[in-house]
C-alpha positions as CSV (number, residue, x, y, z in Angstrom):
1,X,-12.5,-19.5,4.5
2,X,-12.7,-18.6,8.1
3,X,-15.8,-17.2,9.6
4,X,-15.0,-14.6,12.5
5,X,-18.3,-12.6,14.4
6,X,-17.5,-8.9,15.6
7,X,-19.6,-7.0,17.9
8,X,-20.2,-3.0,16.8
9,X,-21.5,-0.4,18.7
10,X,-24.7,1.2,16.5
11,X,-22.8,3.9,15.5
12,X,-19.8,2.0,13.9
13,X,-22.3,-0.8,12.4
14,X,-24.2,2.6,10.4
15,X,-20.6,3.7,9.6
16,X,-20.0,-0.3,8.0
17,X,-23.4,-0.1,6.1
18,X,-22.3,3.3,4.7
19,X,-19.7,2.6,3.5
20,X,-20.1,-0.5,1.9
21,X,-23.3,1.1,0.3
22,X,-21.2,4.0,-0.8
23,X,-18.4,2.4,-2.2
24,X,-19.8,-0.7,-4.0
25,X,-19.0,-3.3,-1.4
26,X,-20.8,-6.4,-1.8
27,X,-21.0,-7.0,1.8
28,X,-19.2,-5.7,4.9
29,X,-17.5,-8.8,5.2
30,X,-15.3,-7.3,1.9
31,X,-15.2,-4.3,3.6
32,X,-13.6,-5.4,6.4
33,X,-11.1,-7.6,4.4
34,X,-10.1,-4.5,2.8
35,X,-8.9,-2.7,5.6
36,X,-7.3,-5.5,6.8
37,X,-5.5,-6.2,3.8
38,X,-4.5,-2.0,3.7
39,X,-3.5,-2.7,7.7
40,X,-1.3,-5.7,6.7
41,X,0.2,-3.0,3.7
42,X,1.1,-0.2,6.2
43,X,3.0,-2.7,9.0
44,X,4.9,-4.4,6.1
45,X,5.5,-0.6,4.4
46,X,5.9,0.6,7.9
47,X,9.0,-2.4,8.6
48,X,10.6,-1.5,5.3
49,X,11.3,1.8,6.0
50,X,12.4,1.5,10.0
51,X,14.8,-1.3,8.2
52,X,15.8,1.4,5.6
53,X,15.9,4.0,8.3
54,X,18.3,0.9,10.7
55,X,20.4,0.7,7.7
56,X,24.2,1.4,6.7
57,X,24.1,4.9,4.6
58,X,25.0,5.0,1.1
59,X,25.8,7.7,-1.7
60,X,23.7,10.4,-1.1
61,X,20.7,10.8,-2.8
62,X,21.5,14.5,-4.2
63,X,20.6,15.7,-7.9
64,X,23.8,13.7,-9.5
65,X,22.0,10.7,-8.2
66,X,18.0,11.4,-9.2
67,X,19.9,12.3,-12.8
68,X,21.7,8.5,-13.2
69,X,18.3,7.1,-12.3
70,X,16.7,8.9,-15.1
71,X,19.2,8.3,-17.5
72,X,18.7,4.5,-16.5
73,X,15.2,4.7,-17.3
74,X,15.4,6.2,-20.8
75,X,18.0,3.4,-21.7
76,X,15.7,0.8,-20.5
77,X,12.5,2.6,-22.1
78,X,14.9,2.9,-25.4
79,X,15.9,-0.9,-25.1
80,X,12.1,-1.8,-24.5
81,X,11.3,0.3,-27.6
82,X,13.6,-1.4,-29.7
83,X,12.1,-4.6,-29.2
């Protein structure tokens, strides 16, 4: 693992110590890894749906549709059960 230094005004280092105190962080080095890793979550959530928003239409996602995908779900849940 990597080791990377950061300098923090007093006010975010009290805001750091808080909230790893707070939340049952072991260190704010886990801290900061977590909101990393939820950064790295939003850009790749944030790609999918300008891709899904770039895309070709499809059907249109009215009540017919919502119902078929239900219906799928209780066959599958049914299949599972069956098991």
């Amino acid at each position: 693992m990597s080791t990377m230094n950061i300098s923090l005004p007093d006010t975010l280092k009290s805001f750091v110590d808080e909230q790893v105190s707070e939340r049952g962080y072991g260190t704010s080095s886990e801290y900061v890894r977590e909101l990393i890793r939820k950064d790295q979550d939003r850009l790749q959530l944030r790609g999918l749906l300008l891709a899904g928003a770039a895309s070709n239409p499809t059907a249109p996602a009215d009540a017919g549709y919502f119902e078929g995908l239900r219906n799928r779900m209780h066959r599958g849940a049914k299949a599972r059960a069956r098991r």
